[in-house]
C-alpha positions as CSV (number, residue, x, y, z in Angstrom):
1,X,-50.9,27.9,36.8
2,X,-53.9,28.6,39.1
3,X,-56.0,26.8,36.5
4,X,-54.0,24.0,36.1
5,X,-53.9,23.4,40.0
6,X,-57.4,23.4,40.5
7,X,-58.2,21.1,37.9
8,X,-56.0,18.7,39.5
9,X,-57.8,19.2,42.9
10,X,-60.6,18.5,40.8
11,X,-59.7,15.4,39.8
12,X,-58.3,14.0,43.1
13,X,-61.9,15.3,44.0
14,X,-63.4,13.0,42.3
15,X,-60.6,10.2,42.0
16,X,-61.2,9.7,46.0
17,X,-64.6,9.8,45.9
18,X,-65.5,6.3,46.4
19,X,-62.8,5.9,49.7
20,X,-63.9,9.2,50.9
21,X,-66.5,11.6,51.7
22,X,-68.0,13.7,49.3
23,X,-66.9,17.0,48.2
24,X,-67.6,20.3,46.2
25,X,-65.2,22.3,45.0
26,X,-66.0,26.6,44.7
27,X,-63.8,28.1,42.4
28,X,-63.4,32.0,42.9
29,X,-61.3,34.5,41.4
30,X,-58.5,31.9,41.1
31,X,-59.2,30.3,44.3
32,X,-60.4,26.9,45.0
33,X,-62.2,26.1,48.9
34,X,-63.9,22.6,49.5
35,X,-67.0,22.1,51.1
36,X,-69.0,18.8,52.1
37,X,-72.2,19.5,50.5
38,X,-73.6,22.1,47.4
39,X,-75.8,24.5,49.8
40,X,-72.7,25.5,51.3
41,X,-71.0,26.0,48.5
42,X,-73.6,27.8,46.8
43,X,-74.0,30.3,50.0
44,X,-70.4,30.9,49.5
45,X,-70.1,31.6,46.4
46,X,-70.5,35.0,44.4
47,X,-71.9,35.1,41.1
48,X,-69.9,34.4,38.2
49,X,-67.9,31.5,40.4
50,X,-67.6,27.9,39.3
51,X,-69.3,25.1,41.3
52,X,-67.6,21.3,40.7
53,X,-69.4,18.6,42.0
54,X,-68.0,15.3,42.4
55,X,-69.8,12.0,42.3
56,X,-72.1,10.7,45.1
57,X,-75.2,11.2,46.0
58,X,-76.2,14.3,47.7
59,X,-79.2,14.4,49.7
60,X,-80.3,18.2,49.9
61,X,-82.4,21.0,48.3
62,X,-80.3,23.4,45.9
63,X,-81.5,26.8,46.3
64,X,-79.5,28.9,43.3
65,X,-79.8,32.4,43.1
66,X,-76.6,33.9,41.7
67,X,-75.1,33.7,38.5
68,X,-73.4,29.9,38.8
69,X,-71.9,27.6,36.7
70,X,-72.1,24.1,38.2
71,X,-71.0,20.9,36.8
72,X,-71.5,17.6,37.9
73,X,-69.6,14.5,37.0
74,X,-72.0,13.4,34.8
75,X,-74.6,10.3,34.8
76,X,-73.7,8.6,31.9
77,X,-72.4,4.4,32.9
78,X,-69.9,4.6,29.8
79,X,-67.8,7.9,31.5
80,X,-68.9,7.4,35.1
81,X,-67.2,3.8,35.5
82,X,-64.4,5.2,37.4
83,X,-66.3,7.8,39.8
84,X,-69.7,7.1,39.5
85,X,-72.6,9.8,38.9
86,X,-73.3,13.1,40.6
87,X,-76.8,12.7,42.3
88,X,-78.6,15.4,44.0
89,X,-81.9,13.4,45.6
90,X,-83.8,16.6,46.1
91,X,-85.3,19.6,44.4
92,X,-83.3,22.4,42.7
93,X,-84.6,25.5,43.2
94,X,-83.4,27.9,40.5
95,X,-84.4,31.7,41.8
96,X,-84.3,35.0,40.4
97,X,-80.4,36.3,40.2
98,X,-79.5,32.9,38.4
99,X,-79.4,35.1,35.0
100,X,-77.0,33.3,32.9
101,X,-76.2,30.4,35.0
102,X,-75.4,26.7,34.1
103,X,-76.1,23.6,35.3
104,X,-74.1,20.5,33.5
105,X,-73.6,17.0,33.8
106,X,-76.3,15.9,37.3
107,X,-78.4,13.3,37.4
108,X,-81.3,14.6,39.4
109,X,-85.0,14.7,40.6
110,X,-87.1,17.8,40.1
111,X,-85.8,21.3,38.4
112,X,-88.4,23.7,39.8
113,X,-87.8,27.8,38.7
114,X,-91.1,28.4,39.8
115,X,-91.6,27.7,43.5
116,X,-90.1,30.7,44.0
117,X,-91.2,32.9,40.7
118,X,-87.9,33.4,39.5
119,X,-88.5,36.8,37.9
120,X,-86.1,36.6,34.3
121,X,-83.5,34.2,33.9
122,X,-82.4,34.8,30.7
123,X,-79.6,33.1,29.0
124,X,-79.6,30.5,31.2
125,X,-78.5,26.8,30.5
126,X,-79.0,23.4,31.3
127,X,-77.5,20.6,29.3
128,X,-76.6,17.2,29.6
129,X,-78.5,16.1,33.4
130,X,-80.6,13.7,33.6
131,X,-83.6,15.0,35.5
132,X,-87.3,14.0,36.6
133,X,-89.2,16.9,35.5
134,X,-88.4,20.9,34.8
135,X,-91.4,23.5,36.2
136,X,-90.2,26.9,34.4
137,X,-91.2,30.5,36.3
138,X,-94.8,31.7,35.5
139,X,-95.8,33.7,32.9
140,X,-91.9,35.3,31.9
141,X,-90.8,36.4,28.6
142,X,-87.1,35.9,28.7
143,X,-84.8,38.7,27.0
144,X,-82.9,36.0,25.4
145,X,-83.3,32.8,25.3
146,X,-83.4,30.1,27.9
147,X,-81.9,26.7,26.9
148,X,-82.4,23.1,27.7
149,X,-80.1,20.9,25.2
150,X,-78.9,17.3,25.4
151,X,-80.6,16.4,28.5
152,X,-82.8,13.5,29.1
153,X,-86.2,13.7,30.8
154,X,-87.8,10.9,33.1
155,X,-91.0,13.4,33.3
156,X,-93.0,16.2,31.9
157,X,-92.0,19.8,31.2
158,X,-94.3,22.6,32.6
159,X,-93.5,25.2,30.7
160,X,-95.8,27.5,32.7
161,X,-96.8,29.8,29.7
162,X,-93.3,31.5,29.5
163,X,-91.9,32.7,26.3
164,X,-88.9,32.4,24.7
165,X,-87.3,29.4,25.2
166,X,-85.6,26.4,23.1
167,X,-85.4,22.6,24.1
168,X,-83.0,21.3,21.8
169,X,-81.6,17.4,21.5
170,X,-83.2,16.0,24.4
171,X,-84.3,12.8,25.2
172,X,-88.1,12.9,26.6
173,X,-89.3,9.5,27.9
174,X,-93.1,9.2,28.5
175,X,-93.6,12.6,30.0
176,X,-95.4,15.2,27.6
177,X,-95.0,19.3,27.7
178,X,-97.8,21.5,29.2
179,X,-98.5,25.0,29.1
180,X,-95.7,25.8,26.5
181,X,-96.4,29.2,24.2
182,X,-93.9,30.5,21.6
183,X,-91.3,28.3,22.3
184,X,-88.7,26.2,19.7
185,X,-88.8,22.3,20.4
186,X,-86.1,21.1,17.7
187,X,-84.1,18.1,16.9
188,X,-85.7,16.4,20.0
189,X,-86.7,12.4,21.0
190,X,-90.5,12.1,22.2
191,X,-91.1,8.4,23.8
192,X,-94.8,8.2,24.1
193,X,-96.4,4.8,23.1
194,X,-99.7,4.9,23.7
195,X,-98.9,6.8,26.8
196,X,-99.6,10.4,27.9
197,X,-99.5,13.1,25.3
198,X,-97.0,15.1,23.2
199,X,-98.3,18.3,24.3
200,X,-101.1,19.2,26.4
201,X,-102.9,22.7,26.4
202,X,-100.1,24.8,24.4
203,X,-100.5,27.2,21.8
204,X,-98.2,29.3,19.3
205,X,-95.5,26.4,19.4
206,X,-92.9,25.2,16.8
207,X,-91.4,21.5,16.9
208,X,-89.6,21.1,14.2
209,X,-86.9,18.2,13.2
210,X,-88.1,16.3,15.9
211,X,-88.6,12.2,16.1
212,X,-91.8,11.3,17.5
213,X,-93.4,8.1,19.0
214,X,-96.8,8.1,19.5
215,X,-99.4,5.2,18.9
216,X,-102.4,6.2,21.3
217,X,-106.2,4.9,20.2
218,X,-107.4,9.0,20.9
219,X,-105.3,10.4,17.7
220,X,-106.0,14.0,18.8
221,X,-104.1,13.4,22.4
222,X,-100.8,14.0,20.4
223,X,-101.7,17.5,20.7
224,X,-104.4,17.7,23.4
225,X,-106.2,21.1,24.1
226,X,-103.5,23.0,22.1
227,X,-104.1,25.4,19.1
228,X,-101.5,26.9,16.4
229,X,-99.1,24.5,17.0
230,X,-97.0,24.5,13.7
231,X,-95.2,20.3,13.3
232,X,-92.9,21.0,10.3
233,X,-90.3,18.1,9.0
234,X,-90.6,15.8,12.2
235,X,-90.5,11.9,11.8
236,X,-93.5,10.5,13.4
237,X,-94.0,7.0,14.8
238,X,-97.4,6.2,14.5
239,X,-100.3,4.1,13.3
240,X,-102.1,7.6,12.3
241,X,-101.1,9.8,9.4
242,X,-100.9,13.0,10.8
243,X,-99.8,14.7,7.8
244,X,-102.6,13.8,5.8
245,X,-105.3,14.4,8.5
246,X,-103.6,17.0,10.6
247,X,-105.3,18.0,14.1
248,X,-107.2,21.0,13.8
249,X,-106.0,24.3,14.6
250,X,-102.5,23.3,14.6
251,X,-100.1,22.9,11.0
252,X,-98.5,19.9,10.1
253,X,-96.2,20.4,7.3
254,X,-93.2,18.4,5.8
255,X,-93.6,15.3,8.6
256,X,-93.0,12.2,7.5
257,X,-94.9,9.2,9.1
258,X,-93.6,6.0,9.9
259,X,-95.8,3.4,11.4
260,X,-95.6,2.3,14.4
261,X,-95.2,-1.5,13.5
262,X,-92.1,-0.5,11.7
263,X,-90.6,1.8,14.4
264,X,-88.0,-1.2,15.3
265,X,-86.3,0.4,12.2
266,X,-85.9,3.6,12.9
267,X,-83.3,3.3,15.6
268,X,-79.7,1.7,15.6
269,X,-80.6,0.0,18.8
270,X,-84.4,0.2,20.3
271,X,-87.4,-2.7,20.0
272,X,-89.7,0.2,18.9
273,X,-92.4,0.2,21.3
274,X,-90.3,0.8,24.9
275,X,-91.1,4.5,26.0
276,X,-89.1,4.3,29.2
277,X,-85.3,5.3,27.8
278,X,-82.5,3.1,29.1
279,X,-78.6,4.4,28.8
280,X,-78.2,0.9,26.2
281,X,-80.5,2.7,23.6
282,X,-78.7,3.9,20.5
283,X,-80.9,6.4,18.8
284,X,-78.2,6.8,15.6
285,X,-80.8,6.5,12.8
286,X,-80.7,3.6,10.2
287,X,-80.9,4.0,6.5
288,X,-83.0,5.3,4.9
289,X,-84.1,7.5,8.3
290,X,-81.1,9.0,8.1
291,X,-81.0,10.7,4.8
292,X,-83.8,13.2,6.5
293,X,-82.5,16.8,7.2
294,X,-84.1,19.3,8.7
295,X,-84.5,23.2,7.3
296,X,-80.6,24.1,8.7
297,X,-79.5,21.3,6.4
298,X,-78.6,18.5,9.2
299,X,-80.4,15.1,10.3
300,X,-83.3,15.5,11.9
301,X,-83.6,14.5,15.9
302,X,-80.7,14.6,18.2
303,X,-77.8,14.3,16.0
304,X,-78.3,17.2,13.7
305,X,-78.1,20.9,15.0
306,X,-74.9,22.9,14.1
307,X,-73.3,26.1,15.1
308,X,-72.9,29.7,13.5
309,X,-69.7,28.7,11.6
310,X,-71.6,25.9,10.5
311,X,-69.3,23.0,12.5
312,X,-71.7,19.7,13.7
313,X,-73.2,19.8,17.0
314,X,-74.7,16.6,17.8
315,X,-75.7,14.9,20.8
316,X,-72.5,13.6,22.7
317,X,-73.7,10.0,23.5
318,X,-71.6,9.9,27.0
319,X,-73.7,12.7,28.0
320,X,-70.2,14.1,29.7
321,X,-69.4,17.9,30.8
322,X,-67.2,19.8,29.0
323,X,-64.8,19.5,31.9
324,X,-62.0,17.2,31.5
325,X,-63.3,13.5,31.8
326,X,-61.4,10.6,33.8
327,X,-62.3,7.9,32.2
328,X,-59.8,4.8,34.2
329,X,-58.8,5.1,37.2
330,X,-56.2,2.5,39.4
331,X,-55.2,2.2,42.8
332,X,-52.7,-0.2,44.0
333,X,-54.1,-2.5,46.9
334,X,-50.5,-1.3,49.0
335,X,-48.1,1.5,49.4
336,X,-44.7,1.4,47.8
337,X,-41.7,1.8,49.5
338,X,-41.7,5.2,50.3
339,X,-45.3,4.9,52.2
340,X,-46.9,6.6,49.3
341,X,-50.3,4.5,47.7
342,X,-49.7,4.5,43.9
343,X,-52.4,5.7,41.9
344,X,-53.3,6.6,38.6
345,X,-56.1,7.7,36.6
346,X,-56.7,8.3,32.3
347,X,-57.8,11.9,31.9
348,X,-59.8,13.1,28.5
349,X,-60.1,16.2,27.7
350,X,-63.9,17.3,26.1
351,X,-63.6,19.7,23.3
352,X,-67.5,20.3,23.4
C-alpha cells in the first residue's frame, strides 16, 4: 500500500509540473518527503533510498556520495510530451560511497567521478540519460563492473585509465574515448565523419559488435596513439578497409566494411554522413545489415545484447526509466461542480 501511494505522489509530481514548481521526491524506508531541488534531497537521503525527479530544468551541481538510485523523467520527445524532460544544467559529481548507485532517465551536461577521485564505485549504473561527456575516477580497477548502457553521448568519454568497465548500447555522437584500458565497448553507435577519432591513446581494449562511422583523410586517427586494441565483428562506415589493412598494434578481426558512400543504407532512418544524433534518427538496421550477429548470437549495435536466460535486451527507442511512464495527460480548462479541476492522465507501465 506504501508503494502504491507513493507512486501516485509520483505521478501528481510530475502531472503538475508544468503549473507548478519543481519537485523531488526521497523515498525512504516506505516514506516519501518532497523537496524543491536534488541537493537537498540527496543530503537527506541515506544510502539505499530512491531519488524521483520530475521534469524541469534544475540548475545546480549534484554532489552523490551514497548508494542512490535516481530516476529522472526521461529526455526522450516521444514519452516526455506530457511532462517534459528532467534537466539538471550543471555538473554531477559522483564521489566515493556511490557503490552500486543508479542514475536513469536525465538529460544532462557533464558526469564527472573524477573531480573528486572517487575511490571504487563498483557496480554502479548509468543508463538511458542523455549527457555531454562522462570523466571516470583515475587510475581504479573496479571489483565488478561499472556500467554505461543505452545512453546517448553529445561528447567524449575519459575513461581515465580505469579498468573494468562496460559501455554497452549507447549512442556516441562525434565525441571519441580517451585513456580507456581493459574495458568492453559492445553493441555500441560511433558518429564520427571525418570528425575526431574513435579512440585516442587506449590500450588493451575490446569493441566488439559495434557500428562505426568514420571517413577521416588520416586512416590511422580511428585508433590514434592506441596499441592492442582488439576490433572483432563491428560494421564499419568507411572509405578505408580496415580489415584488410588493419592499424598496427591493434587486431581487426571479423569487421565488415561498408563504405561510406553507401552508409545512407545502413540505417532505417539516417542521410549517412550526419554525426550530430537527433531524437528523429532510427538506427533499426536495413537488410541485408541486419542479418549480422555478433559472437552472443544477436544483431550487432544497439539492438542486440540479451540476458542470462537468454530473453532480448535491445535498446528501448523512448529512452524511458523503468518507472511507470505517463504518456497523455488532460486537464480541463474549469472545475466541475463540486470545485474540483478534473484531470486525467494515461499511465504505462515499463517492464524493462
Amino acid at each position: 500500500m506504501k508503494k502504491l501511494l507513493l507512486l501516485i505522489t509520483v505521478f501528481f509530481t510530475i502531472v503538475f509540473t508544468g503549473q507548478a514548481q519543481r519537485r523531488v521526491i526521497l523515498h525512504h524506508q516506505g516514506t516519501a518527503s518532497m523537496y524543491n531541488t536534488i541537493s537537498t534531497a540527496i543530503t537527506a537521503s541515506a544510502a539505499g533510498d530512491t531519488i524521483y525527479i520530475s521534469a524541469g530544468n534544475f540548475i545546480e551541481n549534484l554532489h552523490i556520495n551514497k548508494e542512490l538510485t535516481i530516476f529522472g523523467a526521461g529526455h526522450h520527445p516521444s514519452t516526455t510530451a506530457a511532462t517534459g524532460i528532467t534537466e539538471v544544467s550543471g555538473a554531477i559529481y559522483v564521489r566515493a560511497g556511490a557503490i552500486k548507485g543508479k542514475i536513469e532517465g536525465v538529460y544532462c551536461d557533464d558526469i564527472d567521478m573524477a573531480g573528486y577521485n572517487a575511490s571504487d564505485l563498483t557496480g554502479y549504473t548509468i543508463s538511458r540519460c542523455n549527457m555531454r561527456n562522462i570523466t571516470l575516477p583515475t587510475t581504479i580497477t573496479f571489483s565488478s563492473s561499472f556500467i554505461v548502457s543505452e545512453c546517448i553521448f553529445r561528447g567524449n568519454i575519459n575513461i581515465n585509465n580505469c579498468t573494468t568497465y562496460i559501455f554497452e548500447k549507447n549512442i556516441i555522437s562525434t565525441g571519441y574515448v580517451q585513456n580507456a584500458k581493459f574495458g568492453l565497448f559492445s553493441n555500441n553507435i560511433f558518429l564520427h565523419g571525418a570528425v575526431n577519432y574513435l579512440c585516442y591513446y587506449c590500450a588493451e581494449c575490446t569493441l566488439e559488435s559495434n557500428i562505426i562511422y568514420y571517413n577521416g583523410t588520416t586512416t590511422a586517427d580511428l585508433l590514434r596513439n592506441c596499441n592492442n586494441i582488439s576490433l572483432h565483428k563491428n560494421l564499419i562506415i568507411s572509405d578505408y578497409d580496415y580489415q584488410t589493412n588493419p592499424i598496427a598494434d591493434n587486431t581487426f578481426t571479423s569487421n565488415q566494411i561498408v563504405a561510406a558512400s553507401n552508409g545512407a543504407s545502413v540505417f532505417t532512418s539516417w542521410d549517412g554522413t550526419t554525426t550530430i544524433y537527433a531524437y528523429d534518427f532510427d538506427l533499426h538496421l536495413l537488410t541485408p545489415y541486419d542479418a549480422i550477429n555478433g559472437d552472443d548470437g544477436t544483431q550487432i549495435g544497439i539492438y542486440g545484447t540479451k540476458d542470462n536466460l537468454d530473453n532480448p535486451t535491445p535498446y528501448k527507442d523512448n529512452c524511458a526509466p523503468v518507472i511507470p511512464l505517463i504518456e497523455e495527460k488532460t486537464i480541463s480548462r474549469t472545475t466541475n461542480t463540486d470545485g474540483d479541476l478534473p484531470i486525467q492522465f494515461k499511465i504505462s507501465a515499463q517492464n524493462r
